[in-house]
MITOR-631120 format. One record per atom (N, C-alpha, C): y, x, z; residue in three letters. Coordinates in steps of 0.001 Angstrom, whole numbers, plus 500000, padded with zeros to 6 digits. Layout:
# MITOR-631120
YXZALA ...
# end
This chain:
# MITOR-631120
432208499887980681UNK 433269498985980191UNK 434319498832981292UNK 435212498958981087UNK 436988498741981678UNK 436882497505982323UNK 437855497413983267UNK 438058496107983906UNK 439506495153983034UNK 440111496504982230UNK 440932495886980937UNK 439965495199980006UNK 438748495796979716UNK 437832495584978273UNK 437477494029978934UNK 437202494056979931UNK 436507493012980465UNK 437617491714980300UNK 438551492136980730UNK 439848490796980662UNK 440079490329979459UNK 439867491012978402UNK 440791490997976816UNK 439398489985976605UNK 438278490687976627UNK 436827489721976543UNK 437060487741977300UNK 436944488405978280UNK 437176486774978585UNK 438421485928978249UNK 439841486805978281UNK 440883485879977784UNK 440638485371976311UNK 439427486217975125UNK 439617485756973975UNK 438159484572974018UNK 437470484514974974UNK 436463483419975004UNK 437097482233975485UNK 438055482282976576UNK 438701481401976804UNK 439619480777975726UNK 440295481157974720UNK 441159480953973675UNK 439735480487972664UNK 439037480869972185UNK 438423480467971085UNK 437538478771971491UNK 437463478595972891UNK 437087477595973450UNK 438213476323973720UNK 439344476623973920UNK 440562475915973877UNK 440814475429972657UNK 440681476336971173UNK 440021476297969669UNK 439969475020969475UNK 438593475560970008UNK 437384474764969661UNK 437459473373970396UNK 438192473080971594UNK 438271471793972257UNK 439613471156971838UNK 440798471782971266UNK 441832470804970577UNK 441350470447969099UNK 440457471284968289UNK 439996470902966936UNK 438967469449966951UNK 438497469357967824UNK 437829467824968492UNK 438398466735968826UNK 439344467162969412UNK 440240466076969894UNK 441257465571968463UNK 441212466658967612UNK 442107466178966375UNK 441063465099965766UNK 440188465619965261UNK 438867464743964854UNK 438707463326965020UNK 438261463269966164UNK 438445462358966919UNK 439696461658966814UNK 440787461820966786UNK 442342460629966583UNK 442035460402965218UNK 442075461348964108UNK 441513461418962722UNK 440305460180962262UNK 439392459953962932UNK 438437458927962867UNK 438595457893963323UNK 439432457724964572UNK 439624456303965228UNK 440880456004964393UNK 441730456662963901UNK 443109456572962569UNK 442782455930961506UNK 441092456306960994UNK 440801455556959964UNK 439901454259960167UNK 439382454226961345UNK 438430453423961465UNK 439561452123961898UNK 440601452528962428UNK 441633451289962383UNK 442382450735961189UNK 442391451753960498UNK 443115451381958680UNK 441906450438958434UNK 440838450782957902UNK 439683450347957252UNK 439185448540958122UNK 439614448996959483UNK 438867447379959959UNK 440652446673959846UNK 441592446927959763UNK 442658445801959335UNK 442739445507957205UNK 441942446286956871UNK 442143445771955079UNK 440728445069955092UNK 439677444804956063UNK 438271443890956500UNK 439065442268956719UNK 440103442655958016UNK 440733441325958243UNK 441726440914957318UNK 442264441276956262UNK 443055440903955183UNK 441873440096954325UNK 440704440390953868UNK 440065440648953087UNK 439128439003953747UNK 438985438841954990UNK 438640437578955581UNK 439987436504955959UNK 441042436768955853UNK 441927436157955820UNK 441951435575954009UNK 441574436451953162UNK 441764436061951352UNK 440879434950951392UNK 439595434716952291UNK 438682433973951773UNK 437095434093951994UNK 436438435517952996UNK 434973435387953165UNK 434998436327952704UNK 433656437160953631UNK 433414438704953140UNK 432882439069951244UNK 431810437794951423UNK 431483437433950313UNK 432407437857949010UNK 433602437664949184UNK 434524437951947771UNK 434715439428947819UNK 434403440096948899UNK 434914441599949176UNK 433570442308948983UNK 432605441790948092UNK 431229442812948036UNK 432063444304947038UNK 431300445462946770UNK 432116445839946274UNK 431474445649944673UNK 432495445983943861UNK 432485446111942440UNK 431403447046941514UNK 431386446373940553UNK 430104447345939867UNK 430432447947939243UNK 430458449569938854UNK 431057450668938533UNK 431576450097937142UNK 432525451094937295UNK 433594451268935520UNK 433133452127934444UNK 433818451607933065UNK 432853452676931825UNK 433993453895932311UNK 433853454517931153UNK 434494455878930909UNK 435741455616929676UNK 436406455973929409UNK 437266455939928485UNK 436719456642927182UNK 437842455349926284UNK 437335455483924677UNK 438347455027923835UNK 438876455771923276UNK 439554455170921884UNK 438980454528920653UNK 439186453551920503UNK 439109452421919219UNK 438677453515917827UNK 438247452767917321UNK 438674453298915876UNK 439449453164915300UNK 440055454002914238UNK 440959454231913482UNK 440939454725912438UNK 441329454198911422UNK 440860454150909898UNK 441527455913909258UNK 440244456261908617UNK 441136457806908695UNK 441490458735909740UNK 440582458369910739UNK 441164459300912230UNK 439628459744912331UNK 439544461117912651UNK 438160461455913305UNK 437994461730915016UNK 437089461049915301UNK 436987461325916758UNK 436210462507917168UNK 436568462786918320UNK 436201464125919173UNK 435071463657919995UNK 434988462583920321UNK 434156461754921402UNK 433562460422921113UNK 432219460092921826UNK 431857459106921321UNK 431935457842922813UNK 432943457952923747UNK 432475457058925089UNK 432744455883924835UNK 431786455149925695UNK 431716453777925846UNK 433251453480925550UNK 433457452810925146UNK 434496451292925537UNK 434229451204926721UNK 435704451053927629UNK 435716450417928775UNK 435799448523928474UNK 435448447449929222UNK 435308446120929175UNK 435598445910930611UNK 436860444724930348UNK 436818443987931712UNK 436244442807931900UNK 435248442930931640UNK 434571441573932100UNK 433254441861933055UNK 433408443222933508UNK 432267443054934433UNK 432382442966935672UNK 432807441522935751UNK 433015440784937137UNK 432024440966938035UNK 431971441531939101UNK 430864441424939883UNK 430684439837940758UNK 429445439180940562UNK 429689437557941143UNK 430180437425942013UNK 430193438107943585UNK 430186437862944574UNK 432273438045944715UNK 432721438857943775UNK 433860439006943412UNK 434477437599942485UNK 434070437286941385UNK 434112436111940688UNK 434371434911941502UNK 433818434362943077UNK 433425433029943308UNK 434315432321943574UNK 434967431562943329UNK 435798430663943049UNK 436359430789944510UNK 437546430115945014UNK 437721430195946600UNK 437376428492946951UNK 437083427693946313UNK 436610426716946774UNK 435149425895945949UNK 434422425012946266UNK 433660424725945941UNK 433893424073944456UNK 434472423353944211UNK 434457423016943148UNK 435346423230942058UNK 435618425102942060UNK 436098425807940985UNK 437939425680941136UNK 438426424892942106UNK 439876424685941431UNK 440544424657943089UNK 441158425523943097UNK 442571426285944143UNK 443526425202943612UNK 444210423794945407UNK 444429423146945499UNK 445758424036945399UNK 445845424966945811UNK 447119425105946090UNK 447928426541944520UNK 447042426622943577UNK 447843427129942285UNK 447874425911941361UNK 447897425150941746UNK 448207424115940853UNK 447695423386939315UNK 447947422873939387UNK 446554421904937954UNK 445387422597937183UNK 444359422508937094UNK 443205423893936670UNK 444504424336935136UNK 444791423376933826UNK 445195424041932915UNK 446289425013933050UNK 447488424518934314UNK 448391425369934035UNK 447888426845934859UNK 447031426867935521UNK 446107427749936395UNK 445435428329935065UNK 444723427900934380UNK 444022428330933288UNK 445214429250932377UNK 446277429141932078UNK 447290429551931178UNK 447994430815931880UNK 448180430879933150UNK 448473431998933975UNK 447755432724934289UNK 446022432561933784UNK 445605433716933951UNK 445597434262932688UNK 445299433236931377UNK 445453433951930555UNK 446733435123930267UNK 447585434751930536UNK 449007435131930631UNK 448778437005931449UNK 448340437063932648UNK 448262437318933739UNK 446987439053932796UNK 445735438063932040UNK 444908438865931539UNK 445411439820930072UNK 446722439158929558UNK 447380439497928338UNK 448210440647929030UNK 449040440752929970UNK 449592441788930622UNK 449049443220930714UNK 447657442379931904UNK 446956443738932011UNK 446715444242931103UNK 446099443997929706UNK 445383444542928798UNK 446551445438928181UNK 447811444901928019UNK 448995445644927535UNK 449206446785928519UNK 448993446573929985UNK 449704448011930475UNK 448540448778930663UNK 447366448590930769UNK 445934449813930093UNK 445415449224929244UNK 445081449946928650UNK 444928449758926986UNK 444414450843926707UNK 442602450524926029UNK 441830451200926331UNK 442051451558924656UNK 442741451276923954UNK 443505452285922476UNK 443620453236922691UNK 444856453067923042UNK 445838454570923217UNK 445800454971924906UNK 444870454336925812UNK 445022455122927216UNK 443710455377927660UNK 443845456708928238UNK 442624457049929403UNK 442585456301930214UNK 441025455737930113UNK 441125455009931406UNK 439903455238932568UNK 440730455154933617UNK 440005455704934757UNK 439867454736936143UNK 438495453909936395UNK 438041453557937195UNK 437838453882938544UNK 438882453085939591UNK 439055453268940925UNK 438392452394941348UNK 437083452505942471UNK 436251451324942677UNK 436565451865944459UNK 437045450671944836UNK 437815450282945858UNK 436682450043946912UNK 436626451175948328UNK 435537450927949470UNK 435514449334950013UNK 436320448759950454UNK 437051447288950661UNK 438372447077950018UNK 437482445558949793UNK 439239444850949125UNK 440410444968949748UNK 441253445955948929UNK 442895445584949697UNK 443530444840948725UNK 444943444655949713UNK 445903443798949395UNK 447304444834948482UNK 447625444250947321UNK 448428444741946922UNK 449647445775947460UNK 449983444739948462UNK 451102445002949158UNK 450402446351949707UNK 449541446921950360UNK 448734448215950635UNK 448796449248949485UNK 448519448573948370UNK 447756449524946893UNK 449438449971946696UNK 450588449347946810UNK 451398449398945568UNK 452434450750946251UNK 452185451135947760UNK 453453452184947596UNK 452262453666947197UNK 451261453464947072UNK 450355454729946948UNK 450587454918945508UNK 450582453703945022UNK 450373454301943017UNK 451983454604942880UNK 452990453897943220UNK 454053454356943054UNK 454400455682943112UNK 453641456095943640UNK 453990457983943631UNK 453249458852942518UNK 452384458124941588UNK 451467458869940441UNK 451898457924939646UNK 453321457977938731UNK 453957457321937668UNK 453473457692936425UNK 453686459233936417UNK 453882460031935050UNK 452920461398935149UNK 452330461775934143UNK 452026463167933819UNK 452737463608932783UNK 453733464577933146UNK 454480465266931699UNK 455434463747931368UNK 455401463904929832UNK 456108462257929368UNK 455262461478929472UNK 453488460934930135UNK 452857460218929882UNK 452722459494930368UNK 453404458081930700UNK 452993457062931949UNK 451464456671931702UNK 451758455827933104UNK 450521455937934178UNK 450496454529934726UNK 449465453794934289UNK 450123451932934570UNK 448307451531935624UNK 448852450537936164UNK 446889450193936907UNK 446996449003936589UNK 445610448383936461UNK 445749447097936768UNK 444229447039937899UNK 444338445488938603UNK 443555445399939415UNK 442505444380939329UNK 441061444031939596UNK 440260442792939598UNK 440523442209940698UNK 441420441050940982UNK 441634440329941940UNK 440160439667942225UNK 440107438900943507UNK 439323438709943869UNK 438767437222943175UNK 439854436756941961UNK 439241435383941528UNK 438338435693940167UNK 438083436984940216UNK 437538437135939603UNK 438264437916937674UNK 439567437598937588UNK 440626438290937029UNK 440982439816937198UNK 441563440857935671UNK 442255441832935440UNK 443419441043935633UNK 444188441816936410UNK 445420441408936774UNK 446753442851936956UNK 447839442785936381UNK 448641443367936998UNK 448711443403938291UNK 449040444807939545UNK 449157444710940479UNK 450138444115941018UNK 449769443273942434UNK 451729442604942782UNK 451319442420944477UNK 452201442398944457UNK 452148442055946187UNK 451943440357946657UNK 450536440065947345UNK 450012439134947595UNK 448675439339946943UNK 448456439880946099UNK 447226440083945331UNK 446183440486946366UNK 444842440064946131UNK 443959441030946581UNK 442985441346945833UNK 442346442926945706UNK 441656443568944780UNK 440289444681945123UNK 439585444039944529UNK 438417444526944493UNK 438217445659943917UNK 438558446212943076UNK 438493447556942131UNK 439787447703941506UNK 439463449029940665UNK 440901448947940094UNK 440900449651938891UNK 441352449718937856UNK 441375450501936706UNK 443172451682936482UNK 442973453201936528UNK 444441453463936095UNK 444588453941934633UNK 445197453808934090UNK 445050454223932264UNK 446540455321932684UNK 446189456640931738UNK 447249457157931108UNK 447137457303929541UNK 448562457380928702UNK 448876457121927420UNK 448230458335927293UNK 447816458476925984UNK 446989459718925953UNK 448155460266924329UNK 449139459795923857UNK 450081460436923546UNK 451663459678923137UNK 452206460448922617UNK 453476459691922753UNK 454258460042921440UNK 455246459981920820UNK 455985460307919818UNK 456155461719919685UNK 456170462790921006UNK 456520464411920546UNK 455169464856921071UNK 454178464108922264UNK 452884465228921986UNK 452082464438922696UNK 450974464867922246UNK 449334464481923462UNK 449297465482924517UNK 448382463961925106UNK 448128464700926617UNK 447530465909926665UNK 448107466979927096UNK 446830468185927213UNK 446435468757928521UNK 445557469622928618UNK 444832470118929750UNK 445010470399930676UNK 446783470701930650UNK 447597470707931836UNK 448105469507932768UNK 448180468671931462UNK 448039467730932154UNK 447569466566933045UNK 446653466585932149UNK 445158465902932457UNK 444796466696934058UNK 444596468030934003UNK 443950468432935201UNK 445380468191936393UNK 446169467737936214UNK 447200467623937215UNK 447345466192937616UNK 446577465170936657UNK 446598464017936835UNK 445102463600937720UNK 444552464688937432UNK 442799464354937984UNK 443085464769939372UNK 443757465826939817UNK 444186466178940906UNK 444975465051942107UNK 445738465041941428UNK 446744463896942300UNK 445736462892942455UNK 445335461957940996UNK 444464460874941318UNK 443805460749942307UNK 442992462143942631UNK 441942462274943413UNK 442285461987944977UNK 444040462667944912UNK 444544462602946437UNK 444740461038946427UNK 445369460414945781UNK 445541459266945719UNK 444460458318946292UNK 443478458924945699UNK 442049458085946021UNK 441559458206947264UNK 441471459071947794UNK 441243459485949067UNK 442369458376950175UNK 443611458262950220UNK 444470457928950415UNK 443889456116951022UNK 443748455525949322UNK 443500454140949448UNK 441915453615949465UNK 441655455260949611UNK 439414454600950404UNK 439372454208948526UNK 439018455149948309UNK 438393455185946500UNK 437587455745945803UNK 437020455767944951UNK 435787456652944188UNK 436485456821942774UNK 437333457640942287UNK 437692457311940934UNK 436477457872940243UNK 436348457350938756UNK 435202458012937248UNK 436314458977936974UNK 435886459780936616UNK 436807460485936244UNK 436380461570934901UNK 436574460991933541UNK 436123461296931672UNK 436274462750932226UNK 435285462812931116UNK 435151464388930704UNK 436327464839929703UNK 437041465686930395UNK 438020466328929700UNK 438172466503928336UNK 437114467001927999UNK 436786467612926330UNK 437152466062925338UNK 436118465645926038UNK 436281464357925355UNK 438082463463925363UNK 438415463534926232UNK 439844463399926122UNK 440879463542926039UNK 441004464900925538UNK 441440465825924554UNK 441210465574923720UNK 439616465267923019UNK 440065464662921619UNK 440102463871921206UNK 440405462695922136UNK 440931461658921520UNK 442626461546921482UNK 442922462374922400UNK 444464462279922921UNK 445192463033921331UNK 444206464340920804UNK 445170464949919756UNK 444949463511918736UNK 443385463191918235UNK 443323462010917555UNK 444115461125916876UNK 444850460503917803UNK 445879459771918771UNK 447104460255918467UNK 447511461397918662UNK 448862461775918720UNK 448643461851916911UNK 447588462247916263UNK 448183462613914699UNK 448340461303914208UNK 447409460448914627UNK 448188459161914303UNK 449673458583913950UNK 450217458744915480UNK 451434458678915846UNK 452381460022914848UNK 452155460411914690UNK 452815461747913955UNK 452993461504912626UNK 451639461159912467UNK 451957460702910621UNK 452341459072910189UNK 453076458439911246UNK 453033457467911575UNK 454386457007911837UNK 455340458144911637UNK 457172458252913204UNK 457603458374911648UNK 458033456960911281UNK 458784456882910081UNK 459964455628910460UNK 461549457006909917UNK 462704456467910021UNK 463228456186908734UNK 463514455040908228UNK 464408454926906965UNK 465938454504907178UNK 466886455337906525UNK 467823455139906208UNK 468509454707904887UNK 469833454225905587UNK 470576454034903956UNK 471866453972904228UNK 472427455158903574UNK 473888455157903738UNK 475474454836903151UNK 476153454553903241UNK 477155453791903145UNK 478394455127903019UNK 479015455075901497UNK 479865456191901489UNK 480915455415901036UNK 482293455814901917UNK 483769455288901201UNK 483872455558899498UNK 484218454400899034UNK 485137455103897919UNK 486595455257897405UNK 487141455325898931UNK 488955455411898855UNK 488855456742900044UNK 489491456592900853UNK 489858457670901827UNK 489225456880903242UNK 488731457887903909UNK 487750457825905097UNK 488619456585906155UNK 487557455822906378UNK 487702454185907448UNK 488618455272908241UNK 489145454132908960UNK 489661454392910338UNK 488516454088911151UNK 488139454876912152UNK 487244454001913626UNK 487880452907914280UNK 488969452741914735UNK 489395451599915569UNK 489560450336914084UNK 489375450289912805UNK 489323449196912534UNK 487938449014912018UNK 487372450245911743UNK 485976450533911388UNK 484803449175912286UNK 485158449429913447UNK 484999448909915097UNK 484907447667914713UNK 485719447167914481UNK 486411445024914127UNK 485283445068912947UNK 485214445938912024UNK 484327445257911183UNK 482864445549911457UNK 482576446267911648UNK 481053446251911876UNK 480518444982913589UNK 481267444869914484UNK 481505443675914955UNK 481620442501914479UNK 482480441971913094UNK 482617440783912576UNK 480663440780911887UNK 480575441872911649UNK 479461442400910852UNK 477742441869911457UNK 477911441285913283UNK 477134441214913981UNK 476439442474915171UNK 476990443571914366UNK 476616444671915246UNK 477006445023916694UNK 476463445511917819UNK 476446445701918810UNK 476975446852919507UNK 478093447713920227UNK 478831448827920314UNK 477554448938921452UNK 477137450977921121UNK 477031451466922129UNK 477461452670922516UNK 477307453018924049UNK 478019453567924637UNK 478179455036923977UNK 476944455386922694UNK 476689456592922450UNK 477467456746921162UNK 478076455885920850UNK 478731455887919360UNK 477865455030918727UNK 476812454708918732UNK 475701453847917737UNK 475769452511917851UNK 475757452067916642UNK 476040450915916748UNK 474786450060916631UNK 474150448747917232UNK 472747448297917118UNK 472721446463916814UNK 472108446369915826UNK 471878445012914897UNK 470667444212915973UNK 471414443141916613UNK 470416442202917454UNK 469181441684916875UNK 467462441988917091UNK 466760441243916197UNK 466911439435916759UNK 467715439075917896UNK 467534437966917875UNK 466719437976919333UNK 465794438235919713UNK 464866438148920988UNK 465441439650921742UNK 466473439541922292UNK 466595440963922912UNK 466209442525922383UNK 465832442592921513UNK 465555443940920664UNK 466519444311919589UNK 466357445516918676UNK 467154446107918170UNK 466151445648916588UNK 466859445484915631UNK 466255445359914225UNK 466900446769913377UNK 467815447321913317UNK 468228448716912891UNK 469573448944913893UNK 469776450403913116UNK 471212450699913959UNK 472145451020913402UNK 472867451750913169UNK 474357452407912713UNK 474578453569913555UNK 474979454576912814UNK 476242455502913091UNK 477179455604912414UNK 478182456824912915UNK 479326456200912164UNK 479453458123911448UNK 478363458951911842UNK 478324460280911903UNK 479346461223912090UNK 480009460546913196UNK 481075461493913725UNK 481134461626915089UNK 481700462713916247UNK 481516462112917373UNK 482716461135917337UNK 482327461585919280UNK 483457460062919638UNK 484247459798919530UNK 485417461109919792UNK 486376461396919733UNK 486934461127917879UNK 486420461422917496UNK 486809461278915638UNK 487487459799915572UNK 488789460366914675UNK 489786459263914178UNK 488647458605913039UNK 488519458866911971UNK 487894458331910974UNK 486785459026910776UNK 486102457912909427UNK 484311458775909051UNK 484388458027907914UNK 483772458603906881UNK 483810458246905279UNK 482196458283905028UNK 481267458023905867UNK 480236457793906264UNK 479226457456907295UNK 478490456416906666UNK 477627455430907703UNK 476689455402907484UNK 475694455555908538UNK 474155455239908060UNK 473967454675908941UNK 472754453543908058UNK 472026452252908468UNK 470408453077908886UNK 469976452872910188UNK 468673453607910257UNK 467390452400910340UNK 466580452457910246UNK 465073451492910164UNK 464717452311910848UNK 463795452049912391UNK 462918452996912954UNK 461473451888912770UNK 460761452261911465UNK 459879451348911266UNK 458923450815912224UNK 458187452106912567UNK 456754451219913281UNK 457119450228914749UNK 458434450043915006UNK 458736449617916068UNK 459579448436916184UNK 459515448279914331UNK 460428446361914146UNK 458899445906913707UNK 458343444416913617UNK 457086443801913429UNK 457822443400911797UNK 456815443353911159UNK 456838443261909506UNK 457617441736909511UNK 457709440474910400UNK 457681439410910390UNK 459737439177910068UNK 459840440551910716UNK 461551440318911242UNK 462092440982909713UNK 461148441927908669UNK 461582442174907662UNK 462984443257907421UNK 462678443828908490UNK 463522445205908861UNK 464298446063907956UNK 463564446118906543UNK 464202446852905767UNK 464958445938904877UNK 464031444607904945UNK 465179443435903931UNK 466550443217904189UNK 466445443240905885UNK 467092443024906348UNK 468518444112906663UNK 468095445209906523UNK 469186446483906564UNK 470275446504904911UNK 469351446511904267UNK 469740446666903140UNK 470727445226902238UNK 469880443937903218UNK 471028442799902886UNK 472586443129903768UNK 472414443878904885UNK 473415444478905851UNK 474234445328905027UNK 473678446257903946UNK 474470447144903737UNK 475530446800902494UNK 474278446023901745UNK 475211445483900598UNK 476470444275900830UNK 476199443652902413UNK 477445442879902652UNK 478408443970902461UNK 478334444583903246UNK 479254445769903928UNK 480257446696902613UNK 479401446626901486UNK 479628447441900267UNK 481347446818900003UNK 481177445415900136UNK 482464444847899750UNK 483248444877900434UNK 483136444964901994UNK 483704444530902827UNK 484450445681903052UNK 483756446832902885UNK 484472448692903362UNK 484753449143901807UNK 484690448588900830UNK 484854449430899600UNK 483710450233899639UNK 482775450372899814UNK 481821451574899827UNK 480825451634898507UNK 480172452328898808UNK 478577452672897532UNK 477436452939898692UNK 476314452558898320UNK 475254452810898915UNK 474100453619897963UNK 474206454700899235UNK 473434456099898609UNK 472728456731899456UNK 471386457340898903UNK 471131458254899358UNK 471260459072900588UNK 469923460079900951UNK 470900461344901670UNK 471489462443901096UNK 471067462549899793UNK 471459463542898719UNK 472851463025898203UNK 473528462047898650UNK 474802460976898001UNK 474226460422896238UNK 473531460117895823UNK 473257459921895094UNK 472752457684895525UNK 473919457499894326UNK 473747456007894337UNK 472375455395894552UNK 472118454316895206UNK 470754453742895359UNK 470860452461895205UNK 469989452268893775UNK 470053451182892784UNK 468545450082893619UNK 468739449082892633UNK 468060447917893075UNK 466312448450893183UNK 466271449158891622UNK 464837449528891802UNK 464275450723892612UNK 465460451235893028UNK 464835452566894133UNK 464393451509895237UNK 465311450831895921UNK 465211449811896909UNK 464080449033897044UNK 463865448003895951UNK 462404447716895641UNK 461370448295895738UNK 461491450027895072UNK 460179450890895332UNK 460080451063897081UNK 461282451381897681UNK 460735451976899207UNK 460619450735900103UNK 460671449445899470UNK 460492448153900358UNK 458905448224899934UNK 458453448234899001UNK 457094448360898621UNK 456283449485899419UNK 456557450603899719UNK 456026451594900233UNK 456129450801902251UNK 457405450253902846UNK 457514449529903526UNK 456308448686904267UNK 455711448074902912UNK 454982446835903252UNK 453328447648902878UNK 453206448956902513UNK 452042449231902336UNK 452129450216903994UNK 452767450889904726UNK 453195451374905736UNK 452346450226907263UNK 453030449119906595UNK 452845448302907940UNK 451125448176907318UNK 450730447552906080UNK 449512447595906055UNK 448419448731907126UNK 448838449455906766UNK 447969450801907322UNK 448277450497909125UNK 449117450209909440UNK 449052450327910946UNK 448436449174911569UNK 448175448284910666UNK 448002446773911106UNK 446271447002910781UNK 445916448071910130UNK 444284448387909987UNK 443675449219910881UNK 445184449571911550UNK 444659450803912718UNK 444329450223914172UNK 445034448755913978UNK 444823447828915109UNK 446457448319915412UNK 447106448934915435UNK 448027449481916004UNK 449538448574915168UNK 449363447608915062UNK 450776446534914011UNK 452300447134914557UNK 453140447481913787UNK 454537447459913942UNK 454948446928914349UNK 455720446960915784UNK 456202446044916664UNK 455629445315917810UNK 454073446088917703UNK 453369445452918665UNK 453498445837919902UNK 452936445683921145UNK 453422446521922286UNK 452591447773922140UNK 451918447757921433UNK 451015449088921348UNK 451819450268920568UNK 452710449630919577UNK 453239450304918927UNK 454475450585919667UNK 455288449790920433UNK 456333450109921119UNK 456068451118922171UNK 454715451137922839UNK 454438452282924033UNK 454187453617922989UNK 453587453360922177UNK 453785454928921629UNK 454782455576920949UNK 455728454636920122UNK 456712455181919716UNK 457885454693920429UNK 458007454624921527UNK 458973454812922413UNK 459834456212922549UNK 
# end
């Protein structure tokens, strides 16, 4: 052997040992990096109130869609339930049940209810996957909230958490909170499609980084199974995305728009920026809309349609009574006829028949658990 062979030999023992002694030293910063994260969310967690409230949580179900009348399921999983408070999580922060400083037990009592009505709206074990994050130690919101902020959406499907604070409450996440576990739901479909496999496995992915991130164990459903609840779900919604119209035809020579404008305004209607015009239900929402079916630019239009986007007015506000008392003001007011999409006049008893079909419509969704206008119904047909 060479006195070259010999050098190349030891310069590469020397290098694989240099390796091997900076890959240690990474390690090592790597462990004392976390072992300092982990003992400051300990002292948050004894600052909330005693280790005692920070035992950890007792595992989460798996995700399950409800039943639905006429829907066949793909899967049979548990129901997820939030009520499995773990005690040591539950214990009051003072002895005799009542936090001097949230103020009177009832109005305390009413904010959580309040507080428990939220959560249940933004996962919602209906229409969302839900997936159990059981938290190594209790953190503090203010910790949890810039990590989830970065896993919003899969595809069109939001992505909402809620958390078990430590009083023993499902709670929306917020800053000041502190949380023992955590639940994340995604919509498992939406008005143009269900979640599918692409997605799902891109959401299990991230989650997972996520989890790692905030010291987590997510459950994480068997795919198959949530897939079929997600198509399930979406045919629901599909046979379900019902728009009624009713249109409004001149019977002289086509409106002008700029006076068109003054009247559907005197009319109560609302200008938007898109040309559409939108009928206030009164509480900040929309009860139908208008176009004027022209673009923007267009001098006149010798036709208007009144739209109903049903499953998303509540039967209470009377959506279609209410369009159609709109249109027949209007009949006098523009000279018009109200017809059809075929232009064919639309008499009292056509009207009557599709107000009837109307009120058998909301029936069916209100059996699906899923009511018109509910927030359940607003997240999916959004």
């Amino acid at each position: 052997m060479t006195d070259l062979q010999m050098s190349l030999i030891g310069g590469a023992v020397v290098f694989v040992g240099a390796v091997f002694v900076y890959n240690k030293w990474q390690e090592h910063k790597a462990r004392k990096s976390v072992e300092r994260a982990f003992a400051a969310e300990h002292d948050d967690v004894l600052m909330a109130g005693g280790e005692e409230r920070a035992a950890a949580p007792a595992a989460g179900h798996s995700a399950h869609t409800a039943h639905i009348p006429n829907m066949t399921h793909a899967g049979t999983r548990a129901e997820p339930t939030f009520d499995g408070v773990p005690a040591a999580a539950a214990a009051a922060p003072y002895g005799d049940g009542h936090d001097p400083l949230s103020g009177p037990p009832t109005v305390r009592a009413e904010a959580v209810a309040l507080e428990a009505e939220q959560a249940t709206s933004l996962v919602d074990p209906l229409i969302d996957c839900l997936i159990p994050l059981a938290l190594e130690v209790a953190m503090r919101g203010d910790k949890l909230l810039p990590a989830l902020h970065t896993l919003r959406h899969v595809g069109n499907k939001p992505i909402h958490y809620i958390g078990l604070a430590v009083s023993g409450e499902w709670e929306p996440i917020v800053r000041g909170g502190v949380y023992t576990t955590l639940q994340a739901g995604v919509q498992m479909a939406s008005r143009t499609t269900a979640l599918n496999e692409l997605e799902y496995s891109e959401l299990v992915t991230r989650l997972r980084a996520l989890a790692d991130e905030i010291g987590a164990e997510p459950e994480i459903p068997d795919m198959i199974e949530v897939m079929g609840d997600a198509r399930t779900l979406h045919r629901f919604v599909a046979g379900h995305d019902a728009q009624l119209g009713v249109n409004l035809m001149s019977n002289g020579a086509p409106w002008a728009i700029a006076t068109l404008i003054g009247a559907l305004e005197k009319q109560g209607f609302d200008v938007r920026p898109d040309g559409r015009f939108a009928m206030p239900d009164g509480d900040g929402g929309v009860l139908f809309t208008l176009t004027t079916n022209v673009t923007l630019g267009a001098d006149t239009t010798a036709h208007l349609t009144l739209l109903l986007d049903v499953p998303v007015v509540a039967p209470a506000r009377d959506g279609f009574g209410a369009m159609v008392a709109c249109a027949r003001a209007m009949v006098g007011r523009l000279d018009a006829t109200i017809v059809d999409d075929s232009g064919q006049p639309l008499l009292d008893a056509a009207l009557a028949e599709i107000n009837g079909q109307v009120l058998e419509f909301y029936d069916e969704m209100a059996a699906a658990d899923i009511p018109a206008g509910s927030i359940r119904a607003l997240r999916l047909f959004s």
